[in-house]
N, C-alpha and C positions, 0 to 999 in steps of 0.2 A: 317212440319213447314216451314213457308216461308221464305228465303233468304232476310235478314234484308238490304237495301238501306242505303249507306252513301253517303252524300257527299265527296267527299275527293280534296284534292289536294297534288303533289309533291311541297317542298322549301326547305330554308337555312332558318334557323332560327338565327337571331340576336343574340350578348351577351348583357349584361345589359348596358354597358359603349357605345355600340351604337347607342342603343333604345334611350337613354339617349339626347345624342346630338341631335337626332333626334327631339327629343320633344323639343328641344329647337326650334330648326329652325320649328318643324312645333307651335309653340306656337306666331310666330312672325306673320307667317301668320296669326292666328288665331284672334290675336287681331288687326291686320289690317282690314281683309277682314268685308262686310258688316255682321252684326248681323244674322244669321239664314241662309246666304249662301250655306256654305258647311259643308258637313256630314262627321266630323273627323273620322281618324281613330286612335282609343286608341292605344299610342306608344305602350304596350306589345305583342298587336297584329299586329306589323308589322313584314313583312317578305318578304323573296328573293324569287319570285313563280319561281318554276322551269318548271311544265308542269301542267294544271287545267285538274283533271279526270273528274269532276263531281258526275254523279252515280256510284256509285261500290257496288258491290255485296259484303256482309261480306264475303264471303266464297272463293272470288277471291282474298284476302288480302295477302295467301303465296305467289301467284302468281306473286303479285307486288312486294314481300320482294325480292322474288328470283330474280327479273329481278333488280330490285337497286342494290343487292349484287352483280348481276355480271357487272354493269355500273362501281358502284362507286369502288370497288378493283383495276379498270383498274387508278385513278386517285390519285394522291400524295395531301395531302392537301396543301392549298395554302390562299394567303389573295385580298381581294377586297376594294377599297376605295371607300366611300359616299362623293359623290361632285356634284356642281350642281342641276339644279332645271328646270322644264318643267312643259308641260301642254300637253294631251292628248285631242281631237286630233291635237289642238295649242289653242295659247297664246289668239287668237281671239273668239275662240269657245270653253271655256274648261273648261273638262266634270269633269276631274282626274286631281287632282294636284302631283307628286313625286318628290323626288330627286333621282340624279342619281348614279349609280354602274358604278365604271371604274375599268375594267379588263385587268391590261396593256400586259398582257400572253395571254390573250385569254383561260385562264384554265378554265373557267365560263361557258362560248361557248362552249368550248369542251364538260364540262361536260354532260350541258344540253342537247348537242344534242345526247350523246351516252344514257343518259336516255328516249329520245326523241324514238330510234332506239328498247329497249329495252322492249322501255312498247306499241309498236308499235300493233305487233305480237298478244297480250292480247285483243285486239279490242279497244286502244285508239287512231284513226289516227295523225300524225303528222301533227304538227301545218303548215297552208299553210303560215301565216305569221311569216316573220322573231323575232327570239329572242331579245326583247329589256328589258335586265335587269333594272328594277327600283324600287323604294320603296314608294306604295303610304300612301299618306299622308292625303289624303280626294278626298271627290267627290262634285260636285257640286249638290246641292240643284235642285230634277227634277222641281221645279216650278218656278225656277229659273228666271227672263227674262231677255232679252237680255243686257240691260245697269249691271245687276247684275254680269251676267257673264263677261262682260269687264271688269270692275271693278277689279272680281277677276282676271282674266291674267293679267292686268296692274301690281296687285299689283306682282303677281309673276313674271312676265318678269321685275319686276326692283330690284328684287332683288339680293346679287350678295351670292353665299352658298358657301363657300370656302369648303375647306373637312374638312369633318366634323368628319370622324374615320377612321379608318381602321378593317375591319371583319376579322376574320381568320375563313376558311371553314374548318372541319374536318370532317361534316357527313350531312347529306339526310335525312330528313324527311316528313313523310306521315303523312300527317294532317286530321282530320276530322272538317267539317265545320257545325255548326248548326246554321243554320241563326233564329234569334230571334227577335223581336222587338224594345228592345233596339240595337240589333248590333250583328256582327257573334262570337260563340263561340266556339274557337277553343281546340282540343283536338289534340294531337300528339297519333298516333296510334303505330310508329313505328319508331327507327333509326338507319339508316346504316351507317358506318362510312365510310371515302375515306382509299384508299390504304395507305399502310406502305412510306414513304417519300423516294426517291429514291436520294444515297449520290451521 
């Protein structure tokens, strides 16, 4: 029998009260920006990407439990603030809208990179670009033209997103992604929690 393909990806998964505020500020966007612009993404499906696998083999899936369990035991839980707002790859040409994750420890960094190191090994190279934690919020419309997408950066670059929550991190999850017509659906395959808190 053949070895089933998933999509997967590593994240942090939101609480409700974050999602929450979230949809707010992306709802301001939403009614500003030109009609038929940008392709939301449904707040319950937003999330903190830690490392994107792509293909995965079902059967390579302990392989991945085991290399998170031994990342994430190394790491005490801790919390991250939603603040801020961008545009990928800028404010002139942009493609991704998110707000931003500020990690004033660098515990975020850390972690990702030691899952980064972990799930290396397995045949998922590490990423040649740097880690930049974000939360998207939508993509721009590919038929988008030019005055469209100005448009939409102006309206994001004048906006000002004070923070908007605070996450508490406690565990790691491995996601499955089904990309569908209407939009991706996501399934959590697996979750690892962080290490015991160190007094």
């Amino acid at each position: 029998m053949p070895d089933e393909i998933l999509r997967t990806f590593i994240a942090i998964e939101l609480d409700e009260t974050v999602r929450s505020a979230i949809g707010r500020v992306q709802g301001k966007f939403k009614r500003a920006a030109p009609p038929g612009s940008v392709k939301w993404v449904a707040p319950d499906s937003i999330h903190l990407t830690l490392k994107f696998l792509g293909d995965t083999p079902r059967s390579r899936i302990p392989q991945i439990e085991a290399a998170l369990q031994t990342a994430c035991i190394a790491h005490a839980s801790f919390e991250f603030s939603v603040e801020g707002r961008g545009c990928f790859p800028s404010f002139h040409r942009p493609r991704v809208i998110w707000v931003a994750v500020r990690d004033k420890g660098q515990m975020l960094a850390h972690l990702q990179r030691d899952i980064e190191r972990r799930v290396a090994p397995l045949g998922w190279p590490t990423e040649e670009r740097g880690f930049s934690p974000h939360l998207t919020l939508g993509r721009v419309a590919k038929g988008a033209d030019r005055a469209t997408e100005e448009a939409v950066g102006q309206i994001v670059e004048r906006s000002v997103v004070e923070q908007i929550g605070i996450q508490r991190v406690t565990a790691v999850s491995l996601i499955q992604s089904d990309l569908r017509p209407a939009g991706p659906v996501y399934t959590r395959l697996l979750s690892i929690l962080l290490g015991p808190v160190v007094e």
